[in-house]
KOLKOLMAR-129593 format. One record per atom (N, C-alpha, C): residue in three letters; y, x, z. Coordinates in steps of 0.2 Angstrom, whole numbers, plus 5000, padded with zeros to 4 digits. Example, Ala and Ser with C-alpha at 12.3 -4.5 7.8 and 13.67 -1.06 7.14 Angstrom:
BEGIN
ALA497250665039/ALA497850625039/ALA498450665039/SER498950645035/SER499550685036/SER500050645039/
//
This chain:
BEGIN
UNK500549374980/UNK500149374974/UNK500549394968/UNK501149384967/UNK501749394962/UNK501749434962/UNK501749484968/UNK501949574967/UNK501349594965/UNK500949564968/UNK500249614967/UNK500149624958/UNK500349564955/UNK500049534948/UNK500549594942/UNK501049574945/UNK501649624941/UNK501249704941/UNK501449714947/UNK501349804949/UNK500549834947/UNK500249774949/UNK499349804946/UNK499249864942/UNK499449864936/UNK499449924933/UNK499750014934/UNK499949984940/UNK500450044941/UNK499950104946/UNK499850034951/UNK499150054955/UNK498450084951/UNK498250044945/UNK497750094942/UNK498150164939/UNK498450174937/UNK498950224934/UNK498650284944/UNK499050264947/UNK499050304954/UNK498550334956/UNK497950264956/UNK497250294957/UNK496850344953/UNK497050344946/UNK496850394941/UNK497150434941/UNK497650454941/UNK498050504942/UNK497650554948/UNK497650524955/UNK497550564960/UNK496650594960/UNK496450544959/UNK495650564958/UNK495450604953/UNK494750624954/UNK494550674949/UNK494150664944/UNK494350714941/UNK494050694932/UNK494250724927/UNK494650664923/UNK495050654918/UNK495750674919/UNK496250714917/UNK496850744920/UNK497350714915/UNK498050684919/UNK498650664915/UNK499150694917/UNK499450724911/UNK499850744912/UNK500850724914/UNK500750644912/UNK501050614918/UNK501050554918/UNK501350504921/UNK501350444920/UNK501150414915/UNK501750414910/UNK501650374904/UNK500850414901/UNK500550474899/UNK500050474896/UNK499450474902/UNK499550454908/UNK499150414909/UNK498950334907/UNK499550314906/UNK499750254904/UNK499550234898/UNK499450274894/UNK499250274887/UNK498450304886/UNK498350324887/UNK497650364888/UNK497150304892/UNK497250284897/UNK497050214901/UNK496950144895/UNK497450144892/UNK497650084890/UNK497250104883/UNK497350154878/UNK496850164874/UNK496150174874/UNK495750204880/UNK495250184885/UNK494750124885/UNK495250074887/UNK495050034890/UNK495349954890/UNK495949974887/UNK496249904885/UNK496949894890/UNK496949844891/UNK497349804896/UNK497149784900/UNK496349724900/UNK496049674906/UNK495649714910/UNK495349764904/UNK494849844908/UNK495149894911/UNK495749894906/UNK496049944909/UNK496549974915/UNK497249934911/UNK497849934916/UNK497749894921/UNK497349814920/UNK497149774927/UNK496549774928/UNK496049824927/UNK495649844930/UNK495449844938/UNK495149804940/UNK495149774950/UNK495549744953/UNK496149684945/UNK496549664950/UNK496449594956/UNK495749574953/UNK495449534960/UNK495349564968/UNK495249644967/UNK495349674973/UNK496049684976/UNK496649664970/UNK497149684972/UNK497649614976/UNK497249574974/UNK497149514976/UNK497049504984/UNK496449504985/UNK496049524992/UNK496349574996/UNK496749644993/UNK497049674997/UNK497649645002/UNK497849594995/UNK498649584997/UNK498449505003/UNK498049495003/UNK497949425007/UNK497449455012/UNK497149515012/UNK496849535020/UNK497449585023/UNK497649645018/UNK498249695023/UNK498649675024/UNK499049645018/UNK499849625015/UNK500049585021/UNK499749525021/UNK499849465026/UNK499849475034/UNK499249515036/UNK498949535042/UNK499749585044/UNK499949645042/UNK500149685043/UNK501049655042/UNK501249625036/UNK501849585039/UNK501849525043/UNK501349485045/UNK501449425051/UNK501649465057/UNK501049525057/UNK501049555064/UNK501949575066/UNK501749615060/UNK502549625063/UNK503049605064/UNK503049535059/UNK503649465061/UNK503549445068/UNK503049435070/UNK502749425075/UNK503149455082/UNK502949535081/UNK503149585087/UNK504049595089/UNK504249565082/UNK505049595079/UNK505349515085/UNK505149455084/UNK505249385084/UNK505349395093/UNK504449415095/UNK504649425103/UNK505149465108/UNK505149535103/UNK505849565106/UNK506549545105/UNK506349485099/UNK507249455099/UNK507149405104/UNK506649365106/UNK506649315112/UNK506849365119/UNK506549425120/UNK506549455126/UNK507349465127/UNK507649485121/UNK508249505122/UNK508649465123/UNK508649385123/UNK509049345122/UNK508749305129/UNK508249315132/UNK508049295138/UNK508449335145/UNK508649415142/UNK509049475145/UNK509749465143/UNK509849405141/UNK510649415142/UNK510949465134/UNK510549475131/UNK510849555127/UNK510849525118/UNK510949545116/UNK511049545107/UNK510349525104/UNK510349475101/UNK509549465099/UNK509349525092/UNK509849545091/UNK509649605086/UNK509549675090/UNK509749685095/UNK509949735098/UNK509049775100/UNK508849805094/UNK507949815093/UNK508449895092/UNK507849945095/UNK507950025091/UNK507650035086/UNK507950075085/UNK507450085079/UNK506750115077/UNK506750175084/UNK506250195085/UNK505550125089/UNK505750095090/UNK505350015093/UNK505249995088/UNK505549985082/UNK505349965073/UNK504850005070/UNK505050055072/UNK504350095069/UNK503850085072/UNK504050095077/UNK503250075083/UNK502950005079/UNK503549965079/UNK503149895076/UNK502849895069/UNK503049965064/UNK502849935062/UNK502049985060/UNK502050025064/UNK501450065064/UNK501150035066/UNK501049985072/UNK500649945074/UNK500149895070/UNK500649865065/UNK500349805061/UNK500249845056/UNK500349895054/UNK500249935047/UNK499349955048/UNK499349985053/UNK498650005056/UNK498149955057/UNK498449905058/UNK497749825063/UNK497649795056/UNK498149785051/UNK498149785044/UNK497749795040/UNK497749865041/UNK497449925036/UNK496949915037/UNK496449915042/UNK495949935044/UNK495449865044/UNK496049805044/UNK495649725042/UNK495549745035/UNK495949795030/UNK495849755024/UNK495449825020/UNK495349875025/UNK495049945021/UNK494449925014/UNK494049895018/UNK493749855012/UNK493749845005/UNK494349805006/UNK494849785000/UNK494949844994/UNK495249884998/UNK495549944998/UNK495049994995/UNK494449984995/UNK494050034994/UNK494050004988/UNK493649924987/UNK493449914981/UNK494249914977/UNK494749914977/UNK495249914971/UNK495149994970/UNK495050064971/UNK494950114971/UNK494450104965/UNK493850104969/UNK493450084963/UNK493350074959/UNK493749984958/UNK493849964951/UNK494250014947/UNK494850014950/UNK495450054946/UNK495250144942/UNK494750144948/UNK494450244942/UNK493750224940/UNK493650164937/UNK492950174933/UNK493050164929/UNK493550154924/UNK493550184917/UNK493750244916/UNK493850284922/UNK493850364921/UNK493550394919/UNK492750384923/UNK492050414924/UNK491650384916/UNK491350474917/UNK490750444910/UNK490650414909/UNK490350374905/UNK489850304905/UNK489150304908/UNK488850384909/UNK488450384911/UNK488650344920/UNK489150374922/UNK489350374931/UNK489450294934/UNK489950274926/UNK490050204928/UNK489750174934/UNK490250124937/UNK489750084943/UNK489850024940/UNK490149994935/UNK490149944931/UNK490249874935/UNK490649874940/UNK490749804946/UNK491249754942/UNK490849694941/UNK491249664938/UNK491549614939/UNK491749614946/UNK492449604950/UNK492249614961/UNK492649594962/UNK492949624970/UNK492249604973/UNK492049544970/UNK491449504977/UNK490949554975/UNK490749574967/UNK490249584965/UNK490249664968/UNK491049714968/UNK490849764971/UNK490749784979/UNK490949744981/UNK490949734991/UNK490249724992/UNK489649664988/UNK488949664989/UNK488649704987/UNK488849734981/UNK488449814979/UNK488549884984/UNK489249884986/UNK489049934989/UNK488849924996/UNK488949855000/UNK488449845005/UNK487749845006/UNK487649855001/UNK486749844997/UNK486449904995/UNK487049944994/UNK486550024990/UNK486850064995/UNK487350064998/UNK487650115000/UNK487750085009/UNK487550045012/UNK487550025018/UNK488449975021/UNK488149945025/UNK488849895025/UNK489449935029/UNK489449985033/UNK489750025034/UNK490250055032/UNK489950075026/UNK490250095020/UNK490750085016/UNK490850005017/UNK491249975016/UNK491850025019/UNK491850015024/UNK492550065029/UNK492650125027/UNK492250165022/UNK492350205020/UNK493150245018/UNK493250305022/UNK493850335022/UNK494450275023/UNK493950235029/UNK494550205035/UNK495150245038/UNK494850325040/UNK495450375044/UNK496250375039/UNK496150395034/UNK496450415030/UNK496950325028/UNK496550295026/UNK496850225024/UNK497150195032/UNK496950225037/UNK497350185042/UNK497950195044/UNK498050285044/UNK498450315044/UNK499150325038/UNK498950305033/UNK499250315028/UNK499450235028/UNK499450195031/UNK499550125033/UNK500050105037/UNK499950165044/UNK500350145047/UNK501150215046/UNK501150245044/UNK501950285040/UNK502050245035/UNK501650205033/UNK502150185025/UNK502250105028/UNK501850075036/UNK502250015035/UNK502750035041/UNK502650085045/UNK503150105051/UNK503950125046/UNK503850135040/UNK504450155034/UNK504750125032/UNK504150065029/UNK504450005024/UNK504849945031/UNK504249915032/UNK504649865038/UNK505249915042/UNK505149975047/UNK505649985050/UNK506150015049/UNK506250055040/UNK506750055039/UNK507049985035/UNK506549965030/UNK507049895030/UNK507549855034/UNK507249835040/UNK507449805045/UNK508249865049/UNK508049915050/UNK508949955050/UNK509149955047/UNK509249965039/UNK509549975035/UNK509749895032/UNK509349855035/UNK509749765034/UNK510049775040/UNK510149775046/UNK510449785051/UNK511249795050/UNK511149885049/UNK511849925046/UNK512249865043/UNK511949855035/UNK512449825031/UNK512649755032/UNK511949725034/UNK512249655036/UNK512949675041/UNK513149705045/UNK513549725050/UNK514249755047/UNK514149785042/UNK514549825038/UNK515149785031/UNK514849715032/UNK515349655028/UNK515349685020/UNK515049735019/UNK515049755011/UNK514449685007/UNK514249645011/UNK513949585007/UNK513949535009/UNK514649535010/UNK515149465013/UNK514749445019/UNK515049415024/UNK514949395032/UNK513949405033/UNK513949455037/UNK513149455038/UNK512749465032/UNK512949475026/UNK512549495023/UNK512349435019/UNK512749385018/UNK512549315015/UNK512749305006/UNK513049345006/UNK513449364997/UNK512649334994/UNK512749304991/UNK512049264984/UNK511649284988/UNK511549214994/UNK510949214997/UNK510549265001/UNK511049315003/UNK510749415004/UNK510249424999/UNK510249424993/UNK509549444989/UNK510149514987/UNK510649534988/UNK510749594985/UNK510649664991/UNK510749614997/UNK510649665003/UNK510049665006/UNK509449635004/UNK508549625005/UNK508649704998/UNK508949704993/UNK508749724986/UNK508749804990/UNK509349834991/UNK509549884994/UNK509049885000/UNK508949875004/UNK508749885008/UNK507949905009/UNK507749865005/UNK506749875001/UNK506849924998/UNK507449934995/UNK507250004990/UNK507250074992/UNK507750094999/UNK507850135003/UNK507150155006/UNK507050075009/UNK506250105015/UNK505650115007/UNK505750085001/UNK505250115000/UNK505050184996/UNK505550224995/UNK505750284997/UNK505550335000/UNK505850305004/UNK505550345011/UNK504850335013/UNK504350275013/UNK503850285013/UNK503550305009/UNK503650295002/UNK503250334998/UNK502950404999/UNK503550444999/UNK503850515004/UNK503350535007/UNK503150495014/UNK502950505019/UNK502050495017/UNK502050435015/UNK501250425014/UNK500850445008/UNK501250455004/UNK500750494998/UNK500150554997/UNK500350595002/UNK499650665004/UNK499150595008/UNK499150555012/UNK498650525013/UNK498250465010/UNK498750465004/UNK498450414997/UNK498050454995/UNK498450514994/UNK498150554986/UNK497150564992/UNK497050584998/UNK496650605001/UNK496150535001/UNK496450485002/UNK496050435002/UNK495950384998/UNK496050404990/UNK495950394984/UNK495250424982/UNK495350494985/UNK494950534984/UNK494150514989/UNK494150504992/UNK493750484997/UNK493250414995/UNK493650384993/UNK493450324992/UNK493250314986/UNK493450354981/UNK493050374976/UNK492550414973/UNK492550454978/UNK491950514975/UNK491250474977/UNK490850524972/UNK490350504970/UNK489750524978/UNK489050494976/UNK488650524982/UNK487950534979/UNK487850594979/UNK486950594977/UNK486450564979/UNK485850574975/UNK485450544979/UNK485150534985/UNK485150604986/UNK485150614994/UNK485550594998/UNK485950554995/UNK486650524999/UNK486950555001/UNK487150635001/UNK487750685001/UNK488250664997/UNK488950654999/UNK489450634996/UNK489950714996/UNK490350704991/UNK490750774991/UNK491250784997/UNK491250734999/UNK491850755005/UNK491350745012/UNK491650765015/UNK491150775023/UNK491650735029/UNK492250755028/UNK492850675032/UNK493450715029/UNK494050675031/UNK494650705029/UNK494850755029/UNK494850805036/UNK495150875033/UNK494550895028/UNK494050895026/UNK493750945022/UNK493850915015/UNK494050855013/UNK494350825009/UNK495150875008/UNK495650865012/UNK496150885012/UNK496350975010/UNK495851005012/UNK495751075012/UNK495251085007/UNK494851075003/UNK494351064996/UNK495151024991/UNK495550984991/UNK495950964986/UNK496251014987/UNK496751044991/UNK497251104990/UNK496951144990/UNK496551174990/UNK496151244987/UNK495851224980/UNK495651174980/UNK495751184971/UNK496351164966/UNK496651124969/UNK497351114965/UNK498051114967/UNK498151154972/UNK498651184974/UNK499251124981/UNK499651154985/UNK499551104988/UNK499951044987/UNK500451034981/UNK500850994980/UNK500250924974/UNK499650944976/UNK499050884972/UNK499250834978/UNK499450844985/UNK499750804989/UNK499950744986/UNK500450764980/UNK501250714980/UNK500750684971/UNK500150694971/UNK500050674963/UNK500050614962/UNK500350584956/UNK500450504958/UNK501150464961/UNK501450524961/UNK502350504965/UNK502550454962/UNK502450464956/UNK503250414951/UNK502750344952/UNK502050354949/UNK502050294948/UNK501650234952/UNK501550274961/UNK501350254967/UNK502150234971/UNK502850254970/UNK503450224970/UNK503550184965/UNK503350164959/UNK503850134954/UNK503650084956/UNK502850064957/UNK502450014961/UNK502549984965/UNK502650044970/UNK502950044978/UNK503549994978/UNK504150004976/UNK504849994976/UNK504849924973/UNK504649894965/UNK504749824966/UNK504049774971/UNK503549804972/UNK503249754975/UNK503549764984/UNK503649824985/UNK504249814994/UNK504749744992/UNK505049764987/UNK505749724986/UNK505549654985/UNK504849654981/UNK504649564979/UNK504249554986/UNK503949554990/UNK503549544995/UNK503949535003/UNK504449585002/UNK504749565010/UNK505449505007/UNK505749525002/UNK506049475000/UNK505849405000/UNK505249394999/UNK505049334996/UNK504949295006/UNK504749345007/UNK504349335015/UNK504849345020/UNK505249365018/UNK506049355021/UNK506449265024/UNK506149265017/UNK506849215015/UNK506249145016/UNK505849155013/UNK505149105016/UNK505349095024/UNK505349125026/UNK505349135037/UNK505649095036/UNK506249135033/UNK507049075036/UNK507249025033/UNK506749025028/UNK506748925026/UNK506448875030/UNK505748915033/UNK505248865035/UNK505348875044/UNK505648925048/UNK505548925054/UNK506548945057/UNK506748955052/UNK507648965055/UNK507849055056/UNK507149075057/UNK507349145059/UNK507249195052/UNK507549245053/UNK507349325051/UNK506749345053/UNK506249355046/UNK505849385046/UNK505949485048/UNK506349515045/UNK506449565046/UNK507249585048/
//
């Protein structure tokens, strides 16, 4: 809930930026345009009830799992006689696609309405959907738009779910590996409690996921915002036709729109969340979370 509360705004910044509309020209003037707009409580934390909701159905769901998967293979391996670190790394990825995906798909919902909330001060006043918080927009659009719907641009959100937690957890977990091994943070990585080796290490994978799952933010931004007429025709027809309608009209690097401030986001809430859930494990059960 700390990370979420912090980074909020960074995520409406993301969501604006990549959706359509209103056009910034970069971060900060979206940042200011938002905030002149609409405020701070309308504006910048515009759905933070939904970002709430996301982080206690995806966030939770998708790091237990993979504490979980990580935990069994350190038992197998200590069952085998063998190194209980001794995980590859491509088996980390696996784990963490796994729980990134069963995650995603518990919390898409979530995910839809923070989309929502976060690009409605974009839209006319006439467009507005006016939801005036997570409960209020999950029953409306259960109600006007059918409860399915909810899942709306699930493809996109699952997969873009499972690269960025296959990145974040699995390269965390190597790159805490390496240096714990490497004595640049005293024995195992214990220098001030390993918070400088959790710091490095969260900041790498989230890098790298960002990297990787951005074209499928930008697509399922898009998706889970557009509008639907009355006849209930929506402007997208499934993801490639979303993917191939954004690169033909905005060239194909519309992909990465949103980079700085979908990482700047990224980076401390990786760093506040597996740290915190790191060192949590191993207070309360002995072991490594990651």
């Amino acid at each position: 809930m700390g990370a979420a509360t912090f980074c909020h705004p960074l995520d409406v910044i993301r969501v604006q930026m990549q959706t359509q509309g209103v056009q910034y020209r970069n971060t900060f003037d979206a940042a200011t345009k938002i905030y002149s707009r609409a405020g701070l409580v309308d504006g910048l934390y515009a759905g933070v009830s939904a970002a709430y909701l996301r982080q206690w159905m995806y966030g939770s769901f998708r790091i237990g799992i993979y504490a979980y998967l990580l935990e069994q293979q350190q038992m197998k391996n200590i069952s085998q006689g063998r190194d209980k670190n001794d995980v590859s790394f491509k088996t980390k990825l696996a784990m963490g696609c796994c729980s990134g995906g069963i995650g995603s798909f518990i919390g898409t919902p979530s995910e839809l309405a923070l989309v929502r909330l976060s690009a409605d001060s974009k839209l006319p006043p006439a467009e507005r959907r006016n939801y005036s918080n997570v409960i209020d927009c999950l029953v409306r659009i259960s109600k006007e738009e059918g409860m399915t719907n909810l899942w709306r641009g699930a493809t996109p959100t699952v997969l873009r779910a499972t690269l960025l937690s296959s990145a974040q957890l699995g390269v965390t977990s190597e790159i805490k590996g390496h240096l714990s091994k490497s004595g640049w943070f005293g024995p195992n990585g214990s220098n001030f409690y390993g918070l400088p080796m959790m710091f490095c290490s969260t900041l790498c994978s989230s890098f790298v996921a960002n990297c990787v799952a951005n074209p499928f933010d930008v697509i399922k931004s898009r998706m889970q915002s557009m509008p639907v007429d009355a006849n209930g025709k929506a402007l997208y027809s499934s993801m490639i036709d979303c993917f191939t309608k954004s690169v033909r009209a905005d060239g194909f690097f519309v992909l990465w729109r949103g980079f700085t401030p979908a990482f700047v986001k990224l980076a401390p809430y990786t760093i506040i969340s597996l740290t915190l859930m790191d060192k949590l494990t191993k207070a309360v059960t002995g072991k490594d979370a990651l």
